[in-house]
C-alpha positions in Angstrom: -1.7 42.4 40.0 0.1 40.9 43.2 4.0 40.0 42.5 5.4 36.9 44.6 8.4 35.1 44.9 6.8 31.4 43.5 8.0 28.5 45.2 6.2 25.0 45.8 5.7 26.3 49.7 3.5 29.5 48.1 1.9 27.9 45.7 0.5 24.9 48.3 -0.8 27.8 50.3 -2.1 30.3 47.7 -5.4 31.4 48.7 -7.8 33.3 46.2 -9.0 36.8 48.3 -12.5 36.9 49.5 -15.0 38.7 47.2 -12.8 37.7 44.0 -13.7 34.5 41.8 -9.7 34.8 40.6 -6.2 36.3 41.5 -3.2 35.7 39.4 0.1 35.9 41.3 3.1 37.2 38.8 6.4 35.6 39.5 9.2 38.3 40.7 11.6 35.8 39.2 10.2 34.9 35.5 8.6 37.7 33.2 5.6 36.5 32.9 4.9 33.3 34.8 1.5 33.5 36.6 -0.1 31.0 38.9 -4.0 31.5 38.6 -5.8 30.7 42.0 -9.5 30.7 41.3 -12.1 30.7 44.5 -12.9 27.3 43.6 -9.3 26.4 45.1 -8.4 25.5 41.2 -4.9 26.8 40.3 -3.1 26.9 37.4 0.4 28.0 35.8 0.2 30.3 32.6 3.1 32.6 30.8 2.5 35.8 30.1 3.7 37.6 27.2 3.9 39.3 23.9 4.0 38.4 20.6 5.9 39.6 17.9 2.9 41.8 17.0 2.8 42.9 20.1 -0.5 41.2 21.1 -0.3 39.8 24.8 -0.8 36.2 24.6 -1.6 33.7 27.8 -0.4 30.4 27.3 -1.8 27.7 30.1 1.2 25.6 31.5 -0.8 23.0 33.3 -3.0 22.7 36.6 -1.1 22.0 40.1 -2.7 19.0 40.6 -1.3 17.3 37.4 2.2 19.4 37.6 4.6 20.0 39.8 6.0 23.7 40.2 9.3 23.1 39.4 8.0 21.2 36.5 6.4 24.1 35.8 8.9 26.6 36.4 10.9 24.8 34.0 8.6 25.0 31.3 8.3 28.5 31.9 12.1 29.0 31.6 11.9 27.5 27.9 8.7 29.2 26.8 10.0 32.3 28.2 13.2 31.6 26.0 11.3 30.7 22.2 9.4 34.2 23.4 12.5 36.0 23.3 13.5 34.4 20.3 10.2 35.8 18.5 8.2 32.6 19.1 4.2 32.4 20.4 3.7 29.3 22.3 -0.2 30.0 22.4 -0.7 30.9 19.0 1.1 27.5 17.5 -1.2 25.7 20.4 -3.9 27.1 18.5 -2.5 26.5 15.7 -2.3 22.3 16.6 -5.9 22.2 17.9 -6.8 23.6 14.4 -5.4 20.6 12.7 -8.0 18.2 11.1 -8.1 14.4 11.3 -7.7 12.7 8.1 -11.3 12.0 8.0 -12.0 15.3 8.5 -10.0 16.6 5.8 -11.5 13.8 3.4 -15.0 15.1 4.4 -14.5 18.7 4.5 -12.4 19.6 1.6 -11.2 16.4 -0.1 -14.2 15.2 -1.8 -16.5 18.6 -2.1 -13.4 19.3 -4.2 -12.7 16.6 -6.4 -16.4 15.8 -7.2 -16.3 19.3 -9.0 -14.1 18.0 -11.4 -12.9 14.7 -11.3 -15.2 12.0 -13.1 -13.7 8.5 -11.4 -14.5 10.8 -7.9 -16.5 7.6 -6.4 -13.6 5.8 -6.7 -11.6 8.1 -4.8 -14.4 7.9 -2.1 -14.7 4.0 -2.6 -11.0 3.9 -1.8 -11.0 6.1 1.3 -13.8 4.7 2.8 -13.1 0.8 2.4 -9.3 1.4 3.0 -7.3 4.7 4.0 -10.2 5.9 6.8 -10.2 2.8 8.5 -7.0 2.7 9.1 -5.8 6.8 9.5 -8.9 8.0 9.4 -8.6 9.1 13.4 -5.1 10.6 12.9 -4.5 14.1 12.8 -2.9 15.0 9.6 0.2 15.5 11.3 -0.2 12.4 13.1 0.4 10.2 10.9 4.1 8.9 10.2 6.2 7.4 7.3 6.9 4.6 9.1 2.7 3.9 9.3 2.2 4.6 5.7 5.0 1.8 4.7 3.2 -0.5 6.9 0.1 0.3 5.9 1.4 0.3 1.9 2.7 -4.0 2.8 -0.1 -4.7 4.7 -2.2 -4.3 1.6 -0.3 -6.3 -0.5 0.3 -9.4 2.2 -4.0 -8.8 2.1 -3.6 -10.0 -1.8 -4.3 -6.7 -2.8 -3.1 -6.1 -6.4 0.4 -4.1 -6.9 -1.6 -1.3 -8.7 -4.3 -1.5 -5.9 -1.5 -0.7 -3.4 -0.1 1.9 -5.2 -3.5 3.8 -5.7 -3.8 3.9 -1.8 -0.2 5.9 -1.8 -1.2 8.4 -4.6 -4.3 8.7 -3.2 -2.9 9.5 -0.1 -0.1 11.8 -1.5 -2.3 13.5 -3.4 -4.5 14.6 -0.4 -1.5 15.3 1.4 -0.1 17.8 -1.3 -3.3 19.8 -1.9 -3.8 19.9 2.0 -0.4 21.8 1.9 -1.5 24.0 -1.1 -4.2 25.0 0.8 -2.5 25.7 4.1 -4.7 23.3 6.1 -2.6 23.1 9.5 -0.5 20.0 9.9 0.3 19.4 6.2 4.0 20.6 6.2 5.0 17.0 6.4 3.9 15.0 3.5 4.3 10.7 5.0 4.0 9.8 1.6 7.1 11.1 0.5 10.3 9.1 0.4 7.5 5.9 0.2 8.4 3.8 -2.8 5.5 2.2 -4.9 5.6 -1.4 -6.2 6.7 -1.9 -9.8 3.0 -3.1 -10.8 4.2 -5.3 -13.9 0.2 -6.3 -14.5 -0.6 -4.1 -17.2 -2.8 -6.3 -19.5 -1.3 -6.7 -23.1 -4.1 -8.4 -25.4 -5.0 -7.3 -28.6 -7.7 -8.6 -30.8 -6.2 -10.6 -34.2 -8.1 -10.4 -37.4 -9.4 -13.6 -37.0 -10.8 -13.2 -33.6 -12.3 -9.7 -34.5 -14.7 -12.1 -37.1 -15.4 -14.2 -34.5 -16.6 -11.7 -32.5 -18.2 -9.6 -35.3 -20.2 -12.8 -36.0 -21.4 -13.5 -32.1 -22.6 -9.6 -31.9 -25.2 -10.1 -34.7 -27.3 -12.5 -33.1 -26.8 -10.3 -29.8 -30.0 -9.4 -27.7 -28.3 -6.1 -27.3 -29.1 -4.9 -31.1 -27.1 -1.7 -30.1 -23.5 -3.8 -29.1 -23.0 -4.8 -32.8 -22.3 -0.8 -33.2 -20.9 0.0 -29.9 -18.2 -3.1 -30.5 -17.0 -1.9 -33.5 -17.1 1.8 -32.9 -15.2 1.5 -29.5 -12.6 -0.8 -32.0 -11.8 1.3 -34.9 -12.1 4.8 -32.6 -10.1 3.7 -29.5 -12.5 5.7 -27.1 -13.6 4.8 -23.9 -16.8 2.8 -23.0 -18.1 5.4 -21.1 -17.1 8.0 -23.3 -19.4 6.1 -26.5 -22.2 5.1 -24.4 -22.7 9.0 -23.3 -22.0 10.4 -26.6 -24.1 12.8 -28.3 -24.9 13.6 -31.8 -24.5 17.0 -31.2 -20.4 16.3 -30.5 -20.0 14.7 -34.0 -19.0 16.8 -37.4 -19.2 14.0 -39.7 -18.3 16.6 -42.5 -14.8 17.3 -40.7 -15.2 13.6 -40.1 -14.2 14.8 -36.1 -15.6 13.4 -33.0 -15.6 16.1 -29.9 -15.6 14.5 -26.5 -16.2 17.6 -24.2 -14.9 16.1 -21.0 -12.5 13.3 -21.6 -10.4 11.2 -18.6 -8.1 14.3 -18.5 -10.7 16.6 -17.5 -10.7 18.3 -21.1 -12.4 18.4 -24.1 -10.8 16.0 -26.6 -11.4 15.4 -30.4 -11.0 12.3 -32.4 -10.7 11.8 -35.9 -13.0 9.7 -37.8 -12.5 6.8 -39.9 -14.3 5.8 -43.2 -15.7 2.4 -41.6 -16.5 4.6 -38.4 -18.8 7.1 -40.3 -20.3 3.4 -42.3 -21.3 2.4 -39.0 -22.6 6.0 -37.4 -24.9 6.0 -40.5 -26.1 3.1 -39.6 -27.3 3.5 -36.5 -31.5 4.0 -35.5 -32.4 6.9 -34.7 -35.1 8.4 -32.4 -37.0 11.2 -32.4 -36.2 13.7 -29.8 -32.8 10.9 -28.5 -29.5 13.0 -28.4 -27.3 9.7 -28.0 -25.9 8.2 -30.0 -26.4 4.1 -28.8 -29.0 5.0 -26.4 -30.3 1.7 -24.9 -33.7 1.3 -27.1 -36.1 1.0 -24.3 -34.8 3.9 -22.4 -33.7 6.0 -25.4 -31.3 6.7 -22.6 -27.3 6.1 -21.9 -26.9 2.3 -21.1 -26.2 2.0 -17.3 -24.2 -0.9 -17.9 -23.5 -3.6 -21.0 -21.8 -6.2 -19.3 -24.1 -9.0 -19.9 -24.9 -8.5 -23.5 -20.8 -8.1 -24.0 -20.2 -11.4 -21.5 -22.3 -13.3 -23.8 -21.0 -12.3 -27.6 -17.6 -12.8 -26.1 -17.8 -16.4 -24.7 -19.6 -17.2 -27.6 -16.7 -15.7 -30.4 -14.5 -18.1 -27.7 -13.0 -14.9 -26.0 -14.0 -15.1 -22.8 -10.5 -13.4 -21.3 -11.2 -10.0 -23.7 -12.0 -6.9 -21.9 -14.0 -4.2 -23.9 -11.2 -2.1 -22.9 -9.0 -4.6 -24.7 -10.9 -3.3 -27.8 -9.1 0.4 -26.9 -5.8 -2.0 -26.7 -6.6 -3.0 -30.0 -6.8 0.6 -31.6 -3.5 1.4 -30.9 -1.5 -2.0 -31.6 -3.5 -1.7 -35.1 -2.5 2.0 -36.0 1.9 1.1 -34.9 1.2 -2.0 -36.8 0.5 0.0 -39.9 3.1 2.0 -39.7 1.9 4.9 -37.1 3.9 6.7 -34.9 3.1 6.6 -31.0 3.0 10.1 -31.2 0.1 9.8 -33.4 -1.4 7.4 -31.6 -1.0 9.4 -28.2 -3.1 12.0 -30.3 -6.2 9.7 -31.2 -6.3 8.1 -27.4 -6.2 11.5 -25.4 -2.9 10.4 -23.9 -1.1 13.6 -22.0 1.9 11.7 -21.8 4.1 9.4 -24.2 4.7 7.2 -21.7 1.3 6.5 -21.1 0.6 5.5 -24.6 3.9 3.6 -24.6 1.5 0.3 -23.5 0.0 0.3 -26.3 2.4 0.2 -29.1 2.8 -3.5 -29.1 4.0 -4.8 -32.3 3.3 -8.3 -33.9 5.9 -10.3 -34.8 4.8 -10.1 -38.4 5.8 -6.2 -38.0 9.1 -7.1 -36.9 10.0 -9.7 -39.1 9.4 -7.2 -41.7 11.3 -4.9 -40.1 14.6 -6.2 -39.7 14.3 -8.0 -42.9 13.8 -4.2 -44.3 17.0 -3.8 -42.6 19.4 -6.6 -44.1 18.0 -5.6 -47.2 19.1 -1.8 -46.8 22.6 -3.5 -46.7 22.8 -4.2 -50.4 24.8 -7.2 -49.9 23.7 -10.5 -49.9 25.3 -12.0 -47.0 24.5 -16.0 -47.3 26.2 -16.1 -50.7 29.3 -14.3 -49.6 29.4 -17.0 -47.1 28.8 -20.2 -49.5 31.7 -18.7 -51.7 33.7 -18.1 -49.3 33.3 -22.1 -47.2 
């Protein structure tokens, strides 16, 4: 363990000693500072120390031939300092070569996790793959900036990407961020996300079915193809449940004594039950039945789940002359029926699966009908009749 004075002069003429594939040379002025001379003719500057364990620790300053010695020696000085301070230079260089790039992450952890128990976990995937990997995919986690995500964020939206679309991309993002620091993945102290605004995404789709167009409609789905949609239509209607949720839905899950409908894995990730209507039970007893079919619209041919109903549903629509109704509108339709007679939101929140009030909030559209009646209900709470006083009084 030869001590020398470093300077530039020694370490140009450093030799390694004959019959030894390394020396390191310890610096008589710094604690710790080494120049390795290998018999290659290699050399390189490390700092030698403890850490606060007590553990020696060798952390590599750089080669000669890409660093100067006083460059070195200076980065020696301030390594030598954070060690003093109870720092370990090496161990947070491990630390940073640990850290995964955002495609990593997504790979690794991201998506083994969320396909365990998030239904809609393709779209997560469709979403990184077609959007977020492309562009940060090759970025460490603590690479990338807020300043990038912003960009990113308008760049989407000057694309003609839809307000909500753009918004996904920064929850999505968030989200991956925030369970990347629940985990302790390296490089996830800094969330980017945070601090990024989203756009107000005014699009949310108000359109509810009238009585008259809900004839119409009945009318086009019994000369349907499908022979199943003129039960899925009306059960999706009066129940306010998902298409997905119907078209998977087993006889097994329905108590049509407690007149109760038991979704076991709703949107939320947890069982859900909905109440039953008189009409709804009418049409589950209508329904065929196979032998040996748990579902309850299986597709006839199959006696399986419909893959998809699009077509059948396209059809009876532009024919009942709505060709702009979504079969999700039918969900819409649910709730704006149950505030227009007279339910709460809370209630409705209860029947839809809804968490949160707010989400439900959407829904409880009102006709005009509702609130005509309404305020009229109020001028009449008055008790005085208002015009007359005002005849009498001109």
């Amino acid at each position: 363990m030869p001590h020398a004075n470093l300077d530039a002069h020694f370490v140009r003429n450093a030799i390694c000693p004959e019959g030894k594939s390394k020396v390191d040379y310890y610096d008589t002025a710094i604690t710790g500072f080494i120049l390795e001379v290998r018999a290659s003719g290699g050399k390189t500057f490390h700092l030698r120390y403890r850490d606060p364990h007590g553990k020696q620790r060798q952390h590599k300053i750089g080669d000669t031939k890409s660093l100067s010695f006083d460059k070195a020696r200076q980065a020696a000085q301030v390594l030598r300092s954070r060690v003093v301070l109870g720092e370990s230079p090496a161990e947070e260089r491990k630390v940073k070569r640990a850290i995964p790039t955002v495609a990593e992450f997504a790979e690794e952890r991201y998506m083994p996790f969320v396909k365990g128990y998030k239904k809609s976990w393709d779209s997560d995937d469709s979403y990184l793959r077609n959007h977020v990997l492309p562009r940060f995919g090759s970025h460490h986690l603590d690479q990338v900036s807020q300043q990038e995500v912003v960009e990113f964020h308008h760049a989407m939206r000057a694309k003609g990407y839809a307000l909500a679309t753009c918004n996904r991309m920064l929850v999505l993002m968030r989200y991956m961020y925030n369970l990347a620091k629940k985990w302790k993945i390296p490089g996830a102290d800094f969330n980017p996300t945070v601090g990024v605004p989203m756009y107000e995404a005014n699009n949310a789709r108000e359109r509810y079915l009238s009585a008259e167009e809900t004839q119409r409609l009945k009318e086009a789905l019994e000369t349907s193809d499908n022979t199943q949609l003129k039960y899925i239509v009306p059960l999706l209607l009066m129940t306010g449940a998902r298409k997905r949720e119907l078209l998977e839905a087993r006889w097994e899950h329905f108590d049509l004594e407690r007149r109760s409908w038991r979704i076991p894995t709703s949107k939320s990730g947890k069982a859900r039950y909905v109440p039953l209507s008189t009409s709804v039970l009418e049409v589950l007893g209508q329904l065929p039945r196979w032998p040996g079919c748990p579902y309850v619209v299986p597709n006839p041919k199959t006696r399986e789940p419909y893959v998809s109903v699009f077509y059948s549903w396209n059809t009876a629509r532009k024919q009942a002359g709505l060709p702009e109704v979504r079969m999700h509108d039918l969900r819409h339709s649910m709730a704006s029926n149950m505030v227009n007679s007279g339910r709460s939101i809370y209630e409705v929140a209860k029947v839809l699966g809804h968490t949160q009030l707010k989400t439900s909030q959407r829904y409880s559209h009102l006709s005009q009908e509702t609130l005509i009646a309404a305020v009229d209900a109020a001028a009449t709470a008055t008790g005085t009749n208002w015009s007359v006083a005002a005849v009498e009084a001109g």
